[in-house]
SELOVO-685175 format. One record per residue: x, y, z of N, C-alpha, C, O in turn; residue number from 1. Coordinates in pm, 1 decimal, always signed. Example, Ala and Ser with C-alpha at 12.3 -4.5 7.8 and 13.67 -1.06 7.14 Angstrom:
BEGIN
> +1319.0;-569.0;+780.0;+1230.0;-450.0;+780.0;+1320.0;-330.0;+780.0;+1423.6;-331.9;+846.5;1 $
> +1285.0;-225.0;+708.0;+1367.0;-106.0;+714.0;+1290.0;+3.0;+787.0;+1340.9;+113.8;+803.9;2 $
***
This chain:
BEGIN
> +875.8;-4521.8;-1747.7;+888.7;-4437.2;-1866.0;+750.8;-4388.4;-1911.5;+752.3;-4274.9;-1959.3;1 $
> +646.4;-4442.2;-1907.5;+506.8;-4445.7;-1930.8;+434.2;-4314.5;-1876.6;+366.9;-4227.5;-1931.8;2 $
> +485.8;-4341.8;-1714.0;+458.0;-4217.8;-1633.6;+525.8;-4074.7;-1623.7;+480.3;-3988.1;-1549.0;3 $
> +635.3;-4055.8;-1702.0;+720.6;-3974.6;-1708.5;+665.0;-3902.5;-1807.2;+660.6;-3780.1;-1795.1;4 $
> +610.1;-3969.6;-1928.2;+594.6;-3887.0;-2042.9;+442.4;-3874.5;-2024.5;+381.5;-3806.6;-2107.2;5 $
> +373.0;-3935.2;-1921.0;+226.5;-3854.6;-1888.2;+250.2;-3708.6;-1834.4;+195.9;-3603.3;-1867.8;6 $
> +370.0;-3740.4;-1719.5;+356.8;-3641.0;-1654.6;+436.9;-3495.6;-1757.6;+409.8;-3378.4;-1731.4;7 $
> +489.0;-3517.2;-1818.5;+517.5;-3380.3;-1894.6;+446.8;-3362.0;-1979.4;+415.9;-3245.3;-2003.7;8 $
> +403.7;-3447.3;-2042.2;+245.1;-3385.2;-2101.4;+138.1;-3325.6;-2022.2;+65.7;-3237.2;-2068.2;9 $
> +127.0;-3370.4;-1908.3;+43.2;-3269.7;-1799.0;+99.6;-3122.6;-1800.7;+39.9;-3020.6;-1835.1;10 $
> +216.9;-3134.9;-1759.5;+292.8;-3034.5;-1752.9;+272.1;-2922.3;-1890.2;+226.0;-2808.3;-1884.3;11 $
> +308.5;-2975.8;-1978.5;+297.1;-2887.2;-2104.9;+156.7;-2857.7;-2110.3;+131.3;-2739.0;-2130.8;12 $
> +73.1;-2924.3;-2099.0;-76.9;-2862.2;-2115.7;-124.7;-2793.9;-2028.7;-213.2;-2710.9;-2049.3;13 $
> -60.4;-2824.7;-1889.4;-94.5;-2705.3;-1781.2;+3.3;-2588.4;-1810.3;-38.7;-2484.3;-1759.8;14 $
> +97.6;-2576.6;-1863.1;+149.3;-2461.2;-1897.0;+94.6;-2354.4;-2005.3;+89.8;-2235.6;-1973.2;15 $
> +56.0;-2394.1;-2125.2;-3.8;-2299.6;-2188.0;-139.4;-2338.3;-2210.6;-199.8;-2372.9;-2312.2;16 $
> -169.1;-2325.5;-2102.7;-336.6;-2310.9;-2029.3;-350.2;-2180.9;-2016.7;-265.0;-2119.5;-1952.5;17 $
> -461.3;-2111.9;-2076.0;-479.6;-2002.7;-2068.1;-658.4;-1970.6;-1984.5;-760.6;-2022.9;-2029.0;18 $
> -656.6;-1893.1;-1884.0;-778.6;-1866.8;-1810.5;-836.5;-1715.9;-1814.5;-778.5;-1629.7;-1748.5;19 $
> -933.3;-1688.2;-1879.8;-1049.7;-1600.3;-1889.2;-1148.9;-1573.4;-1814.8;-1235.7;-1657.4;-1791.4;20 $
> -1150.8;-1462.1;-1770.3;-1222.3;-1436.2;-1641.5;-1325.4;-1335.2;-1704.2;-1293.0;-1248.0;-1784.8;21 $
> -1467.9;-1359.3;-1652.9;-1549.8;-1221.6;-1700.1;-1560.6;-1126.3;-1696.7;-1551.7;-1107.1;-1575.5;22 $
> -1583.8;-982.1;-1764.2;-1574.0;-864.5;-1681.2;-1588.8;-841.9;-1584.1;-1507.5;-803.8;-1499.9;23 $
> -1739.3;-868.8;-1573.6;-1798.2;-869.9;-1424.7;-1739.5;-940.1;-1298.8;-1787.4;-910.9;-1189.2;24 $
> -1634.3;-1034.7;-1308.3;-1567.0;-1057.8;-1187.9;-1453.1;-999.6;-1196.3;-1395.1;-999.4;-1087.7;25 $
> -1383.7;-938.8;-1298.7;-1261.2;-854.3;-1286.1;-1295.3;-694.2;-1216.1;-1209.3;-624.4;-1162.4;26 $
> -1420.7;-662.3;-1229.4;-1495.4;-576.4;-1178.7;-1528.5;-576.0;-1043.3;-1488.4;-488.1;-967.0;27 $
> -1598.8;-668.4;-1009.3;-1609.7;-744.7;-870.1;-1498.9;-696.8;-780.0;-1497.2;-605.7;-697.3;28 $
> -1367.8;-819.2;-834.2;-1258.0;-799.7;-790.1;-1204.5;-617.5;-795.0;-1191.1;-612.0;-672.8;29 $
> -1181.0;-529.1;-823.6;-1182.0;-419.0;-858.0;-1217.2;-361.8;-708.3;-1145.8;-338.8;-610.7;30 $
> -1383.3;-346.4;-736.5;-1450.9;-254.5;-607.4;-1408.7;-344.8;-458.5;-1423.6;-291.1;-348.7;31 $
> -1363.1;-465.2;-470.0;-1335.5;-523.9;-373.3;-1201.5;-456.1;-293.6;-1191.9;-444.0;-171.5;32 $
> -1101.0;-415.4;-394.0;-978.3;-386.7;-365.4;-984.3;-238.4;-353.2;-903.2;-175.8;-284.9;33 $
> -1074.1;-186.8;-415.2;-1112.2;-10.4;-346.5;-1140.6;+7.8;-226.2;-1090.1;+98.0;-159.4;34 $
> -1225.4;-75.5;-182.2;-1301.1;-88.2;-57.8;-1185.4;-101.4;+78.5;-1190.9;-29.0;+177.9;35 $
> -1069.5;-224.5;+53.1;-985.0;-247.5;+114.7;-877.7;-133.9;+156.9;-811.2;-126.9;+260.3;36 $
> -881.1;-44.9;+42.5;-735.2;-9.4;+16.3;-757.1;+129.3;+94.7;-661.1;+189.9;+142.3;37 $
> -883.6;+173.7;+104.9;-950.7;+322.5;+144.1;-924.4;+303.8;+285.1;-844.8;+375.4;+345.9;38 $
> -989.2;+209.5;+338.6;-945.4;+236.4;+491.7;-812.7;+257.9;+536.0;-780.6;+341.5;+620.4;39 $
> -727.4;+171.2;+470.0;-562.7;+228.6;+486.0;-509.5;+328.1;+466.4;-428.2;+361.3;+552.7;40 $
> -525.3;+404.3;+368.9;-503.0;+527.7;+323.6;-551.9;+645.5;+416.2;-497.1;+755.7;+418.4;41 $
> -700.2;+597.4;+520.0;-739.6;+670.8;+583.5;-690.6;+683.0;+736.6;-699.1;+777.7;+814.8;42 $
> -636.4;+554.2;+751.8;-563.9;+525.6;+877.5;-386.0;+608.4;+830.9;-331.2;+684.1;+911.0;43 $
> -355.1;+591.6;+763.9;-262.6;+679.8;+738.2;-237.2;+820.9;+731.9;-140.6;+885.6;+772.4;44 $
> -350.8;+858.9;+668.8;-350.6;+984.0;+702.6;-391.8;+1051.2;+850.2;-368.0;+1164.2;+892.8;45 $
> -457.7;+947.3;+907.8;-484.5;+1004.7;+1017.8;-346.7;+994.9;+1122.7;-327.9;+1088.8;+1200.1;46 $
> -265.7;+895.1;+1122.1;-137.7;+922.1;+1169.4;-45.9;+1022.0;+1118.8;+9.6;+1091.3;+1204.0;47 $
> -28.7;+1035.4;+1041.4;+31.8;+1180.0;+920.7;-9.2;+1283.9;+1046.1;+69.8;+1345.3;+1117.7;48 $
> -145.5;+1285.5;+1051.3;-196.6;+1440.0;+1118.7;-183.4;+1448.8;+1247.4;-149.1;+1558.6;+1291.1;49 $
> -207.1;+1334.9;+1345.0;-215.8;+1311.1;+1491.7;-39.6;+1354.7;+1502.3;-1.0;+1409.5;+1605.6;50 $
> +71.9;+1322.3;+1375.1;+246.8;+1377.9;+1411.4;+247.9;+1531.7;+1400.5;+321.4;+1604.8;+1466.9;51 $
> +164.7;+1569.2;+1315.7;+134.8;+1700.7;+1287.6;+89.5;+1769.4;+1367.6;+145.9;+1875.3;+1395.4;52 $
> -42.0;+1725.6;+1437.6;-50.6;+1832.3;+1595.8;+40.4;+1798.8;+1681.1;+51.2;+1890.9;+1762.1;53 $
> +131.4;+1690.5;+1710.9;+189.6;+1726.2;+1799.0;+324.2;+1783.2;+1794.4;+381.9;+1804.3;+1901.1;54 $
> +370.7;+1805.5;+1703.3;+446.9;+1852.8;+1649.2;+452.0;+2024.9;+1610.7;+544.9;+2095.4;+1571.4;55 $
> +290.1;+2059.0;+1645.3;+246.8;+2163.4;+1619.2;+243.4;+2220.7;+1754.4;+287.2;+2335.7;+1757.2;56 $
> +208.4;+2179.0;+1854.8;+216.4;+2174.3;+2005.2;+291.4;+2164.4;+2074.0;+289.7;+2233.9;+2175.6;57 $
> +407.9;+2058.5;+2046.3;+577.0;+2084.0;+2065.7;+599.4;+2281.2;+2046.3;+579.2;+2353.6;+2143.8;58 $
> +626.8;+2319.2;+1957.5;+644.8;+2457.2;+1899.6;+580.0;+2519.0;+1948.7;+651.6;+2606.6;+1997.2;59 $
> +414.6;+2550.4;+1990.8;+374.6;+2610.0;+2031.2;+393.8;+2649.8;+2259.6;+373.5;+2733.1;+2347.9;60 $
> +442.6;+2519.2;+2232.4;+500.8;+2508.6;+2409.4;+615.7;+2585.7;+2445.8;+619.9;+2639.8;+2556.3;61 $
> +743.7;+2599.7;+2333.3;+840.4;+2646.3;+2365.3;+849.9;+2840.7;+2305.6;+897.9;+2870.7;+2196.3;62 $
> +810.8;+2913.9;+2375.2;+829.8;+3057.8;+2311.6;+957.3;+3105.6;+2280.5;+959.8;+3225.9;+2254.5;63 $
> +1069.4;+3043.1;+2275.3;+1196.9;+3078.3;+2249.1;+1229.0;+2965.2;+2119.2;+1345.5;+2943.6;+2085.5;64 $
> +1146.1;+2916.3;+2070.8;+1142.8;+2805.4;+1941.6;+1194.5;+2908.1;+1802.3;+1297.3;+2885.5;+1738.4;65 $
> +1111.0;+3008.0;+1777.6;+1149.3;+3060.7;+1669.0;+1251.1;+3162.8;+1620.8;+1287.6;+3185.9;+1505.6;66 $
> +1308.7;+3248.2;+1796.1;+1438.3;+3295.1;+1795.2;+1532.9;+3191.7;+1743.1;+1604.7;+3214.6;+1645.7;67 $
> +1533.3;+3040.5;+1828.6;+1654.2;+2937.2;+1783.2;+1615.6;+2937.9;+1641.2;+1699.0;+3003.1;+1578.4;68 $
> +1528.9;+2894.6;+1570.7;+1529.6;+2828.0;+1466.5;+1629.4;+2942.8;+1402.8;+1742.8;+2903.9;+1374.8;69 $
> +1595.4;+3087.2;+1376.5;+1631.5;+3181.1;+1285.6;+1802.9;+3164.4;+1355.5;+1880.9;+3141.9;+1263.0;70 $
> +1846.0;+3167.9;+1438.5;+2015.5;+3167.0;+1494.7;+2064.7;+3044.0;+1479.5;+2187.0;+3038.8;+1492.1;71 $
> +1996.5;+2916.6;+1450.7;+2026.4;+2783.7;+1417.3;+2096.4;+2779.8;+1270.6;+2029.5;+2773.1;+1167.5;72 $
> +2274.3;+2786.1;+1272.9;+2291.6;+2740.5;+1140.0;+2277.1;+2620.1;+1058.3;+2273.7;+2504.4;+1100.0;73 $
> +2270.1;+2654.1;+956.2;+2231.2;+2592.9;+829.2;+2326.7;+2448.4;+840.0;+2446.6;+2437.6;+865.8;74 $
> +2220.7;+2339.6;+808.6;+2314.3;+2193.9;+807.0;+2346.7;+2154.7;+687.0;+2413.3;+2052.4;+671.3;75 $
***
């Protein structure tokens, strides 16, 4: 019984425990997650574009592409 009511008193005091962090490491943290997040965004776009030329090159291969499209009905 001794240990029971230690341990929820742990409990309750680790619960409304409150932790404060300095600017300067919320900042830190910040440029850290810019840094991360840019290269992805850049790898993405570069797949975006690499579907885009070929996709652009598809079309440009077939010279009867833009007769179909215009006689292609509407879905």
């Amino acid at each position: 019984e001794v240990h029971s009511v230690e341990h929820q008193a742990s409990i309750d005091a680790f619960a409304n425990a409150r932790f404060e962090l300095p600017q300067e490491t919320l900042q830190a943290g910040d440029e850290v997650v810019a840094g991360l997040a840019a290269p992805a965004a850049v790898e993405q776009n570069e797949e975006i574009q690499q579907k885009q030329n070929q996709e652009e090159a598809e079309v440009e291969k077939d010279p009867f592409a833009a007769s179909d499209a215009i006689n292609k009905p509407q879905e």
